[in-house]
KOLLUMGU-131252 format. One record per residue (C-alpha): x, y, z. Coordinates in steps of 0.05 Angstrom, whole numbers, plus 5000, padded with zeros to 4 digits. Example, Ala and Ser with C-alpha at 12.3 -4.5 7.8 and 13.67 -1.06 7.14 Angstrom:
2
524649105156527349795143
This chain:
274
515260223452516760873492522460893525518760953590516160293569522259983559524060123631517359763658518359193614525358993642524758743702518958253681525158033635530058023678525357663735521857133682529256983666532656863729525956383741526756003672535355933698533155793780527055183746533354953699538454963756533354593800531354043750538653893743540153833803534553433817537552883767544252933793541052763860537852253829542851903794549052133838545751873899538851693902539551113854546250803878543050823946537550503916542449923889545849833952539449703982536549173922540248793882535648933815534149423756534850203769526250283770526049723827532150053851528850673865522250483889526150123944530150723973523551103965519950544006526450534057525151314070518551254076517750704118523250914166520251674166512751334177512550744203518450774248521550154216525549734244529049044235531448534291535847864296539547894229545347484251551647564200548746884180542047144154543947794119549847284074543846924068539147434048543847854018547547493968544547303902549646683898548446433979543645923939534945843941531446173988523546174015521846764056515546644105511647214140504647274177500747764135497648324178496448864120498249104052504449424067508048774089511148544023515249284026517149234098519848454083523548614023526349274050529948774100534448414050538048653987535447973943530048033900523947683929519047353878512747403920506247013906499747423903492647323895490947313815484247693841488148283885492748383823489149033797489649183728491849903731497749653772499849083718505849423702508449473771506348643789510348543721516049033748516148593814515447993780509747733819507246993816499247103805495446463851487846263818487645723865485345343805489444933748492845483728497245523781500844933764504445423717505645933772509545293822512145143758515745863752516945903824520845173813525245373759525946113809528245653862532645233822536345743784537945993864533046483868529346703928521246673938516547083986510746804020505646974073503246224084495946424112493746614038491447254057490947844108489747504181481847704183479347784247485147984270489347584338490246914322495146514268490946154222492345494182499145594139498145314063503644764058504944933989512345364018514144804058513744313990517444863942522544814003523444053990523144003918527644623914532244443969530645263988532445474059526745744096527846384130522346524182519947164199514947544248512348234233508948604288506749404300502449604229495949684244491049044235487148894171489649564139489449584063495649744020493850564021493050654088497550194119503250544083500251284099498251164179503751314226506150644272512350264296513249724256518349104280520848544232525247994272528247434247526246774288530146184244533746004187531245304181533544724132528944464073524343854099523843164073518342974038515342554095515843144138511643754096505443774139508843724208514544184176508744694166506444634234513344794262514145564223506745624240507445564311515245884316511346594284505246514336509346394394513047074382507647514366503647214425498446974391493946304393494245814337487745874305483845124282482145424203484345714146483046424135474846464115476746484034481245844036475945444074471545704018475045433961477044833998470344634013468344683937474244373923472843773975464443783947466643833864465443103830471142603814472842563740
């Protein structure tokens, strides 16, 4: 190499090395960000391990940036409540307007919420995320007596469940269909407090990708904290949240379950005695 060579060559040295040291710098403090702030944020936010950690104070940033989100009523009561691992078992009820609801409830409370989900909506690409969350699969078969089975011994060991009573995303859209009484029996047999919730502002029938990426203003309000029911009292118990969330969104009580329950309750009704 000439030496008129050597003086072309180094600045492509000197500026591929100040890149390599700026992409080092960067990806360092990148981690310190994470770990310094972004995680402990993260904790603050949910009490659980550091990946759940920081997918909730991604979801809190997101939601607040896109959906305008915002959360009403908490009374000191309800965030001891809803806060404190050791505040005893809790069942968290919700209508169900789109896929982005189970963030925008748990983003409310720092406990963990076990949610139930359809066995059939559980996609298999996403099985290590339902495992991360922890989610309780429903077949609407036999098999789910293993699932109230784990959400009993969730309960009992003070744990706190998530459910959107309807089964499902409220399809058409405007009305409050038929609740499934199965929260309102977990509540009895679990002696769980039922925390009653109304979500309002994402937009109707949206599924999980773009309910989280179209711009709204989305309200969560807390309308009770209500006592576990007797026994005796499950079906009218039922009745009671049903009509508490309809009354606040403004909506009529619909006469049905959402189209799928019907479905598999009419099979279920028509199937031969054995």
């Amino acid at each position: 190499m000439t030496a008129a060579d050597a003086a072309t060559a180094q600045p492509l040295i000197t500026v591929t090395s100040t890149a390599v040291m700026l992409a080092a710098l960067g990806w360092v403090l990148f981690w310190c960000g994470i770990w310094g702030w972004f995680l402990p944020a993260g904790r603050r936010r949910l009490d659980a391990d550091d990946a759940s950690a920081f997918f909730a104070q991604l979801g809190w940033l997101w939601t607040r940036r896109v959906h305008g989100y915002r959360i009403e009523g908490f009374t000191p009561e309800a965030r001891a409540l809803l806060d404190d691992p050791a505040s005893g078992p809790v069942i968290v009820v919700c209508n169900h307007a789109a896929g982005v609801d189970p963030i925008l409830v748990q983003l409310s409370m720092r406990r963990r919420l076990r949610w139930f989900m359809a066995a059939e909506q559980m996609v298999g690409a996403l099985g290590w995320f339902w495992r991360l969350q922890q989610v309780i699969p429903v077949h609407y078969d036999r098999r789910d007596t293993q699932s109230l089975l784990a959400a009993m011994t969730h309960l009992r060991a003070g744990g706190a469940l998530g459910v959107f009573p309807e089964g499902g995303i409220a399809r058409p859209h405007g009305q409050v269909y038929r609740f499934m009484p199965g929260f309102a029996s977990l509540a009895a047999k679990g002696k769980a407090r039922v925390v009653v919730l109304s979500l309002r502002g994402i937009p109707a029938n949206a599924g999980v990708m773009r309910s989280l990426l179209v711009p709204c203003t989305a309200t969560l309000r807390l309308l009770a904290i209500v006592d576990p029911p007797h026994a005796a009292e499950i079906d009218a118990f039922t009745e009671r949240v049903r009509a508490m969330i309809a009354a606040d969104l403004g909506l009529p009580l619909a006469d049905r379950h959402l189209d799928h329950i019907e479905a598999r309750l009419a099979q279920h009704t028509a199937a031969p005695s054995r």
